[in-house]
N, C-alpha and C positions, 0 to 999 in steps of 0.2 A: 637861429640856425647858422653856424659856420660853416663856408664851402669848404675848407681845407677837411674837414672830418667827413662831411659827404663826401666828398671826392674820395677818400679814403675806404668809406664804408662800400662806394662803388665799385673798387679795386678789389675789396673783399666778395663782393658779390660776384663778379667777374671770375672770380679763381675758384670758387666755393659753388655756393647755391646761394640762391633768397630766402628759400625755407630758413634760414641760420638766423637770418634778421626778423622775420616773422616769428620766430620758436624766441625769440628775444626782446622782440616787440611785447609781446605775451607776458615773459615771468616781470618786465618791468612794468605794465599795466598793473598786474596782480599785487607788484609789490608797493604800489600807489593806495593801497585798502588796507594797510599798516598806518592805524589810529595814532603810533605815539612819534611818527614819520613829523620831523620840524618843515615848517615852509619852505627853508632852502634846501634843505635835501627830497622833497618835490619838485621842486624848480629844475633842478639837476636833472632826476628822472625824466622829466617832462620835457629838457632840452636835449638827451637823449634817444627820448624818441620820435620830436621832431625829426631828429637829423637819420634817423632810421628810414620813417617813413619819404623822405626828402628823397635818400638814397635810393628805395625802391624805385620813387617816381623818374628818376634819372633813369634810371636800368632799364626803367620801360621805353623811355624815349630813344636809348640805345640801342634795346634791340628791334624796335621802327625802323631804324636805320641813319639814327642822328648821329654825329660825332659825337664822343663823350664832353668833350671842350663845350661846344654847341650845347649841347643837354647841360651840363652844368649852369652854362650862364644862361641859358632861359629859364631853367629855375630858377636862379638868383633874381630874374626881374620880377617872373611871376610873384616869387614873394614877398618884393620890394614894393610890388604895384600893389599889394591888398593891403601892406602896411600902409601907403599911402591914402589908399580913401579912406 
């Protein structure tokens, strides 16, 4: 996950809607069931929509009433702390 592209995806969500990431969340899942799909072009997908789903999680902490700054970097430990154990 990169913060700079979450932060980014969050900026999109903020201007847009979330529907956009969820309807996109979706055709990239779908397009993970593509048999002749090389490793690293899963990986890609897959990094993708980590950083989708990463993005929502922010949005939500945002609209709780966290800063976005705040919401970004507690995600950032969140998921530095599960890489750790």
């Amino acid at each position: 996950m990169k913060i700079p592209i979450i932060k980014q995806l969050t900026t999109f969500i903020e201007n847009n809607d979330e529907d956009y990431l969820v309807e996109a969340i979706e055709v990239l899942e779908d397009l993970t069931e593509v048999s002749s799909l090389k490793d690293e072009e899963l990986d890609v997908i897959g990094e993708l929509i980590s950083n989708m789903y990463g993005a929502i999680e922010v949005n939500a902490e945002i609209k709780k009433g966290t800063p976005k700054k705040d919401a970004l970097n507690g995600f950032m430990k969140r998921v530095l702390g599960s890489i750790d154990q």
